[in-house]
C-alpha positions in Angstrom: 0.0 0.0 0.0 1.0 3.4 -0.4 1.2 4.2 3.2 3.3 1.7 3.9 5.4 2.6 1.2 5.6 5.9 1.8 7.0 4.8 5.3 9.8 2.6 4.0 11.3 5.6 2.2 10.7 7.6 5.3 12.7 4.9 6.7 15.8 4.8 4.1 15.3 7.6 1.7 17.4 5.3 -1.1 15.0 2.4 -1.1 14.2 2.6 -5.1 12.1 0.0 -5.1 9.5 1.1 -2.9 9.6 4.6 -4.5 8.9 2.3 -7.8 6.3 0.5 -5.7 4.7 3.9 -4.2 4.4 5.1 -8.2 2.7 2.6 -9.8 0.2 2.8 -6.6 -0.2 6.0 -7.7 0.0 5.5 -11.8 -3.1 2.6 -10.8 -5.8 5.3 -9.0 -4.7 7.1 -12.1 -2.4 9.9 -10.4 -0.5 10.1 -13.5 1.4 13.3 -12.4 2.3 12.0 -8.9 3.6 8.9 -10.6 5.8 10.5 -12.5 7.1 12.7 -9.6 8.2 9.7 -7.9 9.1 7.6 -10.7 11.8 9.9 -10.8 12.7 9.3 -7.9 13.2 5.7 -8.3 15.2 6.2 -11.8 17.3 8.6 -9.7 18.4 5.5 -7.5 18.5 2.5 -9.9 21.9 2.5 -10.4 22.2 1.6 -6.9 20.2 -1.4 -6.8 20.5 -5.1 -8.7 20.1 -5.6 -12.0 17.1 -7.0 -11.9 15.6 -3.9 -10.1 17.4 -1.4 -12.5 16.0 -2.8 -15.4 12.2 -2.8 -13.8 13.0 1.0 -12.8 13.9 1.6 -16.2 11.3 -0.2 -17.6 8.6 1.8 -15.3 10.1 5.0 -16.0 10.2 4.9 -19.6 7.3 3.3 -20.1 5.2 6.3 -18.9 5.1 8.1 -21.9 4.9 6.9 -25.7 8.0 8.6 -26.8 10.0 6.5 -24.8 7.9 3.0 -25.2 11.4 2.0 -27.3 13.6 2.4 -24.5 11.1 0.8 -22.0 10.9 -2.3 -24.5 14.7 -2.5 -24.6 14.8 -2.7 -20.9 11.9 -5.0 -20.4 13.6 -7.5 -23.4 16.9 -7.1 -21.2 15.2 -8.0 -18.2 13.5 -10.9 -19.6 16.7 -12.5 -21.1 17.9 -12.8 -17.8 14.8 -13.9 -15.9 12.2 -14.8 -18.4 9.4 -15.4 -16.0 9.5 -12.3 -14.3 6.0 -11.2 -13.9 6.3 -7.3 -13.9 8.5 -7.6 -17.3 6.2 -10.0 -18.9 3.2 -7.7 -17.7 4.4 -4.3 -18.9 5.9 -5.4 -21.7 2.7 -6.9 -22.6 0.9 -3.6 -21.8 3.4 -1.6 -23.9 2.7 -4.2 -27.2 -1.1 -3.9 -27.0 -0.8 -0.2 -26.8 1.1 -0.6 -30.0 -1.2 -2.6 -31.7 1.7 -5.6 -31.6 -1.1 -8.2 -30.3 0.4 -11.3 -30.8 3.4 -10.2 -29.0 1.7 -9.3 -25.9 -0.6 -12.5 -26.1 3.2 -14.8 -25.9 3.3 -12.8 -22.5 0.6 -13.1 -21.2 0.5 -16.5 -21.3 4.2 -16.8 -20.2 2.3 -15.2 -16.8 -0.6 -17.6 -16.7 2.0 -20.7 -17.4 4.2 -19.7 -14.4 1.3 -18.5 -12.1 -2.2 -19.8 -12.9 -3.8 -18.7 -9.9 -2.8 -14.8 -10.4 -6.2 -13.1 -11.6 -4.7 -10.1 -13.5 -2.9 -12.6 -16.2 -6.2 -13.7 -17.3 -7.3 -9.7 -17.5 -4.6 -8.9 -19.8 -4.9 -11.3 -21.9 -8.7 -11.1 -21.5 -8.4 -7.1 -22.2 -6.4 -7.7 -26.0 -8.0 -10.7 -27.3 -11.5 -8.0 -26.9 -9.4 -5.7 -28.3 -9.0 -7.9 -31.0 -12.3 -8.6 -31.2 -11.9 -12.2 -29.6 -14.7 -12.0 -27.9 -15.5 -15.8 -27.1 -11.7 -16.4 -26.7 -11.3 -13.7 -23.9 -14.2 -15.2 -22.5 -12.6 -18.6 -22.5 -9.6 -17.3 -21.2 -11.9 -15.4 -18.2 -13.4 -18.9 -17.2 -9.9 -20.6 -16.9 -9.3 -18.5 -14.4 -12.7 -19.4 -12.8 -11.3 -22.6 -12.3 -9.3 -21.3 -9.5 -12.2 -18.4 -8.2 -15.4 -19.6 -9.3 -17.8 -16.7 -8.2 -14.8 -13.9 -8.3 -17.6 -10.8 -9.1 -14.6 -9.1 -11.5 -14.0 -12.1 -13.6 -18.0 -12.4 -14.3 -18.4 -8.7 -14.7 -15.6 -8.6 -17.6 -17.3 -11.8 -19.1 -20.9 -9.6 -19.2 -18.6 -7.2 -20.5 -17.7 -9.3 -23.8 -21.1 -10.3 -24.3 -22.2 -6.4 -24.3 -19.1 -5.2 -26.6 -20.3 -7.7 -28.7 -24.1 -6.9 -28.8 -25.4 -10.4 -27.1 -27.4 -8.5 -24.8 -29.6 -11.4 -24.2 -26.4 -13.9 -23.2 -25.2 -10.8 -20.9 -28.6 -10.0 -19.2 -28.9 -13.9 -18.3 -25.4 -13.3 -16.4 -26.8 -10.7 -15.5 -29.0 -12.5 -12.8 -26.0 -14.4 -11.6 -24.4 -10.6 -10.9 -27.4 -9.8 -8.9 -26.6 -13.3 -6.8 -23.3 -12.2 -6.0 -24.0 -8.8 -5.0 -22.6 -7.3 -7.9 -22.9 -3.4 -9.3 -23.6 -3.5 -13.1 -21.0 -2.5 -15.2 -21.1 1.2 -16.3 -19.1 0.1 -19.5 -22.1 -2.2 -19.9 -25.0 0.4 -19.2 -23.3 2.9 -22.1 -24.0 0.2 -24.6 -27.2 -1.3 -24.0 -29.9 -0.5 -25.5 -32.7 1.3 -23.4 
């Protein structure tokens, strides 16, 4: 958490990684500017860390803006060389290749992440998030119900899959879910509600 965080650097003002971890806490409630403010930080200090933690730094840092995404992917590649199922390489990474429209690429990633940790939901969201991008409906919702396997009633997981029926106009199919929403105590989408017809 970002409190706790925030107190480690308190703690040793050259701890890079939690600054990293304090700015992507930030960067995920969509505080893009403080992100970036301690981003800096962390990029400041990654040449006194391991490689391993460099390269993420490096990764982060220049993977905040599209003008860099080049330098991000050549840290991320570097990193993955070394440790090839590292989660936060094969993650980003993935998120900076759908961004560029370089599906397949993010897809090998993704799965790399499912492979070496099938119980860890947001693999399955990624993955989930391009193939609808691609239009893959049914395949994201495939890949959505793997992970059910390991969380059946997880309330994200079945709001994404009423999702995917909605982007792709089976109102009917994502109404029916709908009821099984309602049984978990669910909030309909507001992605879903903009599409529907009324």
């Amino acid at each position: 958490s970002i409190p706790l965080m925030e107190l480690a650097v308190a703690i040793d003002p050259e701890f890079a990684m939690a600054y990293r971890s304090v700015a992507v806490s930030y960067g995920n409630q969509g505080l893009g500017f403080r992100r970036r403010q301690v981003m800096e930080k962390a990029f400041e200090l990654s040449d006194r860390v391991s490689e391993r933690e460099r390269l993420t730094i490096r990764g982060d840092y220049f993977m905040s803006s599209e003008a860099t995404y080049d330098r991000a992917i050549d840290a991320f590649e570097s990193l993955l060389k070394i440790y090839p199922d590292d989660r936060i390489g094969n993650t980003n990474l993935g998120i900076i290749y759908n961004n560029i429209e370089e599906y397949d690429r993010a897809i090998v990633l993704y799965n790399t992440n499912i492979q070496t940790g099938p119980d860890i939901m947001l693999s399955y969201w990624n993955l989930a998030e391009t193939l609808c991008t691609m239009g893959e409906y049914a395949q994201a919702r495939r890949t959505l119900r793997r992970y059910m396997d390991y969380d059946p009633e997880n309330p994200d997981i079945l709001e994404r899959i009423i999702e995917t029926y909605a982007y792709e106009g089976n109102y009917t199919q994502a109404l029916k879910l709908v009821d099984e929403r309602s049984r978990l105590r669910m909030t309909i989408p507001t992605m879903c509600l903009s599409t529907w017809p009324t």
